[in-house]
C-alpha positions as CSV (number, residue, x, y, z in Angstrom):
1,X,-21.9,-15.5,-15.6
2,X,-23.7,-12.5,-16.7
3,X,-21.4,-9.5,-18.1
4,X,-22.3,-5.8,-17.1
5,X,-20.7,-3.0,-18.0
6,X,-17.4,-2.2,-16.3
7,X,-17.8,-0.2,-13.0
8,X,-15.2,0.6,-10.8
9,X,-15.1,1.4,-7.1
10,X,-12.4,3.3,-5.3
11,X,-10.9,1.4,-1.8
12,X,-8.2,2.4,0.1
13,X,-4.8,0.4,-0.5
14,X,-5.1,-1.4,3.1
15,X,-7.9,-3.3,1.9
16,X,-5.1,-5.9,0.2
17,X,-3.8,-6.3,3.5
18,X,-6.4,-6.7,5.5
19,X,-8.0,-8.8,2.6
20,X,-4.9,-10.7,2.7
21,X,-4.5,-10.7,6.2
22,X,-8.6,-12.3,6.9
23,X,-8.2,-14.8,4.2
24,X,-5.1,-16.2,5.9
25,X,-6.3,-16.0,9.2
26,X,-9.6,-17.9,8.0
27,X,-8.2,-20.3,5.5
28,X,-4.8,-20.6,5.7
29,X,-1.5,-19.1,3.7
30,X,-1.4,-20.8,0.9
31,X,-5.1,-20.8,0.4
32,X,-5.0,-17.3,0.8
33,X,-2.4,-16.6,-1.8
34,X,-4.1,-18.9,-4.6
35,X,-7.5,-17.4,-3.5
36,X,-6.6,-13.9,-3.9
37,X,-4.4,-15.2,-7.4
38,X,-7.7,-16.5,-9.0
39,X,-9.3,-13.3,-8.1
40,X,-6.7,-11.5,-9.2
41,X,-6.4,-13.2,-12.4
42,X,-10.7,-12.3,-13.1
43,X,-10.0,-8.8,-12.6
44,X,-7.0,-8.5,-15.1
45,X,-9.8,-8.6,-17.5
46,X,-11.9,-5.8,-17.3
47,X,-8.8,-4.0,-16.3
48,X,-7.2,-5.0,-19.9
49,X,-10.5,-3.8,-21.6
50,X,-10.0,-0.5,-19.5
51,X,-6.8,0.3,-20.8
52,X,-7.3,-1.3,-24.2
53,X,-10.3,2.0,-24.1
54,X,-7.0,4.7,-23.6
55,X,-5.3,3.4,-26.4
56,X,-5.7,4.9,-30.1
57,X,-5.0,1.3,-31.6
58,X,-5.6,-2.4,-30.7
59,X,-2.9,-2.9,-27.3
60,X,-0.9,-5.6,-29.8
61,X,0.0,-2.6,-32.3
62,X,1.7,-0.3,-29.9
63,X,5.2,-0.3,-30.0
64,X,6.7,-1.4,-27.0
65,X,8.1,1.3,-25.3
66,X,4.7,3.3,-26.2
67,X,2.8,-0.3,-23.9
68,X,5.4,0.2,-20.6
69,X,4.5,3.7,-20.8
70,X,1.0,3.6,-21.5
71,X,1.0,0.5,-18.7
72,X,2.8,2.9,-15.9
73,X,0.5,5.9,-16.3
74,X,-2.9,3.8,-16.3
75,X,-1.8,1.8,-13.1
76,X,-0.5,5.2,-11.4
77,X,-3.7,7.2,-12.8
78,X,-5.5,4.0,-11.2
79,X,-4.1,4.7,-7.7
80,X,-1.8,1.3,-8.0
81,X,1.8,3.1,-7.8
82,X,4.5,3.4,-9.9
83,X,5.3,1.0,-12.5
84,X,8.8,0.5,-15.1
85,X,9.6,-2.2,-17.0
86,X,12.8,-3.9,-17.4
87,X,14.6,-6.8,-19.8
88,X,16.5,-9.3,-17.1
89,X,16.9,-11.6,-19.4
90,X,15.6,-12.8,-23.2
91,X,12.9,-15.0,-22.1
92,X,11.6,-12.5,-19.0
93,X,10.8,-9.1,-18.5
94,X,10.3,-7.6,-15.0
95,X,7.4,-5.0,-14.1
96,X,8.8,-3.0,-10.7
97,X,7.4,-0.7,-8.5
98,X,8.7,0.8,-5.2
99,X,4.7,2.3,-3.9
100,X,2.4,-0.5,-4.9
101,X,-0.6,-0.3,-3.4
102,X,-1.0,-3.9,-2.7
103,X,2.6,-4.2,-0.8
104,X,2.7,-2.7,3.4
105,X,6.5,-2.3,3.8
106,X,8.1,-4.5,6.1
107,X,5.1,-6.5,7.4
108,X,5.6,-9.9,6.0
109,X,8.0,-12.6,5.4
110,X,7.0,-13.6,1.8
111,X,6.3,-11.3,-1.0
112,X,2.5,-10.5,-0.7
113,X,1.2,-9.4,-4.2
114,X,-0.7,-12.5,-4.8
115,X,-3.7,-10.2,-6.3
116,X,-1.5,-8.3,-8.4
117,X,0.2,-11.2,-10.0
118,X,-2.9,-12.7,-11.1
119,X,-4.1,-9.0,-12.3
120,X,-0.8,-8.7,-14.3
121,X,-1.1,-12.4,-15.7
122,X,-4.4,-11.7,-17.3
123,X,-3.9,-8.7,-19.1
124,X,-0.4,-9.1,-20.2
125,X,-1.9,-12.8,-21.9
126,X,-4.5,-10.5,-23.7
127,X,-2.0,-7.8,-24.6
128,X,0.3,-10.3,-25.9
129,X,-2.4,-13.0,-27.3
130,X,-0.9,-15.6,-25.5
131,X,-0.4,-17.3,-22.0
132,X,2.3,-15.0,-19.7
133,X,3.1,-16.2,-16.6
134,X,3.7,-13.6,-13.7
135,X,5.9,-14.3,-10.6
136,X,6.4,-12.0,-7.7
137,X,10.2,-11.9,-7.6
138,X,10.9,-9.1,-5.2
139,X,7.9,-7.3,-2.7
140,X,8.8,-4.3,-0.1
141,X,6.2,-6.2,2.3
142,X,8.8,-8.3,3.1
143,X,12.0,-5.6,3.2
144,X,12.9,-5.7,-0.6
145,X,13.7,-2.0,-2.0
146,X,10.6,-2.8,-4.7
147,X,8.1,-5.1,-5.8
148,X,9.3,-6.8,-8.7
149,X,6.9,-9.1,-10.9
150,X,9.1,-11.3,-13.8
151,X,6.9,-12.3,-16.3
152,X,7.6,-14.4,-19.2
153,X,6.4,-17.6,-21.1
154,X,5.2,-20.2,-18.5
155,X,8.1,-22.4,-18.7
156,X,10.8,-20.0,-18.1
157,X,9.0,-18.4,-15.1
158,X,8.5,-22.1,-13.5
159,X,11.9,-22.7,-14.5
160,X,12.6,-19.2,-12.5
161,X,10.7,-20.1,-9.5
162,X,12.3,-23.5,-8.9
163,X,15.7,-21.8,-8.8
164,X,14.7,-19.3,-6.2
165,X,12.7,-21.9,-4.5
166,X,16.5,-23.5,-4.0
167,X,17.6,-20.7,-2.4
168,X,19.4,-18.9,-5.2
169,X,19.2,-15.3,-5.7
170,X,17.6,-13.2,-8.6
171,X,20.7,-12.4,-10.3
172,X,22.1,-16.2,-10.0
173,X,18.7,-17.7,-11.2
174,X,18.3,-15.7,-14.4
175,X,21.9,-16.5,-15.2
176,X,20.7,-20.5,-14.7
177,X,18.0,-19.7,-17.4
């Protein structure tokens, strides 16, 4: 695949959910979810390389409170929302927001970031120089008070998903870690 030079284009937030919304109605849910993953995941890239251009020093070097911090203002300077970072536990870190552009409060039954968590999946594995796993924990599409992504070492967030998966909350899932 050729590379050009990074380009961005301005859309307006609904264009996840009617993105979201066509790709479900043309190939099904879960298609639609691993569809707009994957393309999540290839734009985590370029946007990596876009903040790795803000910082002063290679994204790896930054103390870690100077990343979150960094992280929140390029995603709200980017039109994506809000953005804070949170420890739940030793082996996974949440990224939360309560306006993210990809989420349309109360209109679904699942959380609905599938983009985003691909997006975050990329460029937190560049910025940590391995493989991090993302998993939409939390989304106000579907009546949470915030979107909530866990991330963490690909074990412990499969490990995390098979406990909610049985029904168990948040809270009660990270203590089963």
């Amino acid at each position: 695949m050729e590379v050009r030079p990074l380009r961005e284009v301005a859309l307006p937030a609904k264009g996840f959910a009617e993105l979201r919304r066509s790709l479900r109605d043309e190939v099904g849910a879960l298609a639609a979810v691993h569809g707009l993953h994957a393309a999540g995941f290839g734009v985590g890239e370029d946007l990596f390389r876009a903040f790795q251009r803000t910082a002063d020093r290679p994204v790896r070097e930054l103390p870690e409170e100077d990343l979150w911090d960094r992280l929140a203002r390029f995603f709200a300077q980017k039109g994506w929302g809000t953005l804070r970072q949170r420890s739940l536990h030793p082996g996974i870190g949440i990224l939360e927001s309560q306006d993210w552009a990809e989420s349309v409060p109360g209109t679904e039954s699942q959380p609905s970031c599938a983009f985003t968590t691909g997006v975050l999946s990329n460029f937190l594995t560049l910025a940590a120089g391995g493989p991090v796993a993302v998993l939409e924990v939390t989304c106000t599409s579907r009546g949470d008070d915030a979107c909530g992504f866990a991330f963490g070492s690909e074990v412990v967030v499969h490990e995390l998903y098979g406990h909610l998966l049985e029904g168990v909350g948040l809270d009660d899932a990270l203590a089963r870690l």
